[in-house]
NUVOTI-227488 format. One record per residue (C-alpha): x, y, z; residue in three letters; residue number from 1. Coordinates in steps of 0.5 Angstrom, whole numbers. Layout:
BEGIN
((X,Y,Z),ALA,NUM)
...
end
This chain:
BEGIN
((-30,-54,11),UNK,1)
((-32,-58,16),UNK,2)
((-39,-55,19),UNK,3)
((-45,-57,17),UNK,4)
((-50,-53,12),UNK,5)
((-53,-46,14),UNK,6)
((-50,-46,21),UNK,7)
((-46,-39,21),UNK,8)
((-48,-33,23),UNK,9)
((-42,-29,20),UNK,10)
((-36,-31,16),UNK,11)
((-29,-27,15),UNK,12)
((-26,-27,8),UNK,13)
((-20,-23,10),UNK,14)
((-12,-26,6),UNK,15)
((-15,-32,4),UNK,16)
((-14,-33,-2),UNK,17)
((-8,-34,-2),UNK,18)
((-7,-41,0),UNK,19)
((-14,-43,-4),UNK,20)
((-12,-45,-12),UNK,21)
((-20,-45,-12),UNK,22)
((-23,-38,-10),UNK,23)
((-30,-40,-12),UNK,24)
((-30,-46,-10),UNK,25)
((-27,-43,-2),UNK,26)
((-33,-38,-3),UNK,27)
((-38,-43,-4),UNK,28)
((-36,-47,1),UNK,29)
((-37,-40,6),UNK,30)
((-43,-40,2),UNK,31)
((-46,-47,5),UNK,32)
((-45,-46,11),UNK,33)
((-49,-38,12),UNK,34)
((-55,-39,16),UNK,35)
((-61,-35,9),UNK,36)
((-59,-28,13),UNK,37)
((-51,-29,14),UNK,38)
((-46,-24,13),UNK,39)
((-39,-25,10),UNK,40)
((-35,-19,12),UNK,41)
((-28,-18,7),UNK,42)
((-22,-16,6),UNK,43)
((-17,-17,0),UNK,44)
((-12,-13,-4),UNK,45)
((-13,-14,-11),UNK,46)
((-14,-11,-18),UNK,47)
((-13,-3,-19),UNK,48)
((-17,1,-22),UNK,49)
((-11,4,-25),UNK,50)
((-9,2,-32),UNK,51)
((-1,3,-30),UNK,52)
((-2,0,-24),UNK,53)
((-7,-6,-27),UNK,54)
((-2,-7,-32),UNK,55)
((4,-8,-27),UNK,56)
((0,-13,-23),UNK,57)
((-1,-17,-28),UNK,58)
((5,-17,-31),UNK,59)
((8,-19,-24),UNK,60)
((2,-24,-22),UNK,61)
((6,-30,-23),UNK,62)
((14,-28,-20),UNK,63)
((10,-26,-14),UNK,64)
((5,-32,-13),UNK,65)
((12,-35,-12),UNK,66)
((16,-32,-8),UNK,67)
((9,-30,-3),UNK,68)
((6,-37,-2),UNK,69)
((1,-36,-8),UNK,70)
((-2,-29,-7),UNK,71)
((-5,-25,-13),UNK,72)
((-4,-19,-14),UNK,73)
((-9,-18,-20),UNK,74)
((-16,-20,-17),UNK,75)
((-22,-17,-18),UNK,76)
((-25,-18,-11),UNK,77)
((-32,-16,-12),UNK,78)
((-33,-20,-19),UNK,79)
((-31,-27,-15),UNK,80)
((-36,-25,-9),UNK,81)
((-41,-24,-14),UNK,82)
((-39,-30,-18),UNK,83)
((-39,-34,-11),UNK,84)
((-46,-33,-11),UNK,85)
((-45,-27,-5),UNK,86)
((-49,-21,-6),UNK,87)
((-44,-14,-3),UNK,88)
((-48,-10,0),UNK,89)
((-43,-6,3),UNK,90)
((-36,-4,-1),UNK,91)
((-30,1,1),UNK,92)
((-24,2,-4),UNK,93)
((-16,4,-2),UNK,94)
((-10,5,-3),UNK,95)
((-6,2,4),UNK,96)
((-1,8,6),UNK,97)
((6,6,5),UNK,98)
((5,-1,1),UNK,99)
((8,0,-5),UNK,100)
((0,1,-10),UNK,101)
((2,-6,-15),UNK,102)
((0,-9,-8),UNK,103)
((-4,-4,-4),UNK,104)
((-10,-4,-7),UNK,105)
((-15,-6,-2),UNK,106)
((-23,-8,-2),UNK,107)
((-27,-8,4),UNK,108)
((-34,-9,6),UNK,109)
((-40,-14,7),UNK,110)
((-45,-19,3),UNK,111)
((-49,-23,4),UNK,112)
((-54,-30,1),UNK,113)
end
C-alpha cells in the first residue's frame, strides 16, 4: 500500500481477502497507515458458528477458492483482525438472506489500533 504511515482516518475491509494470499500481512499494511485513533470498518463472509455448516466450509474451502478467485470460506474473521493487531470494538453476525449458509455467514463491525 502506497501511503505513508499514520495518514488515514478510516479503512474498509469489505471482500478483500480474497485476492490476498497473506491476510495478516494486507492487515498490517491497513494497520500502518491508520492514523493512532483510525477506524477499519469490516465486512466479511466466513467461519459459521454452526459445526454442520463449519464442517462443510471446510470440506469445500480448497474447490472453492478455485472456482471464486481465491476465496475462503472458512475464516475466522474476528481472530485474523485480532491477529492483524486491530481491536473489534463493534461486531455483528448473520446468516445473508437467500445465499446458501456454507457461503453466507457474514461479520461485520468496527476496529481500531
Amino acid at each position: 500500500m502506497p501511503l505513508r504511515y499514520g495518514v488515514a482516518n478510516l479503512h474498509t475491509l469489505h471482500d478483500t481477502r480474497h485476492p490476498i494470499p497473506d491476510t495478516l500481512r494486507a492487515l498490517e499494511g491497513m494497520r500502518r497507515v491508520l492514523k493512532p485513533c483510525g477506524k477499519l470498518l469490516f465486512s466479511e463472509h466466513g467461519r459459521a458458528p454452526d459445526d454442520n455448516i463449519r464442517q462443510w466450509q471446510n470440506r469445500m474451502d480448497g474447490v472453492w477458492g478455485k472456482i471464486a478467485g481465491g476465496c475462503h470460506v472458512n475464516r475466522d474473521i474476528p481472530t485474523l483482525i485480532g491477529e492483524g493487531g486491530f481491536n473489534i470494538t463493534t461486531i455483528d453476525t448473520m446468516y445473508v438472506p437467500n445465499t446458501p449458509r456454507v457461503l453466507g455467514f457474514t461479520y461485520w463491525g468496527a476496529a481500531t489500533l
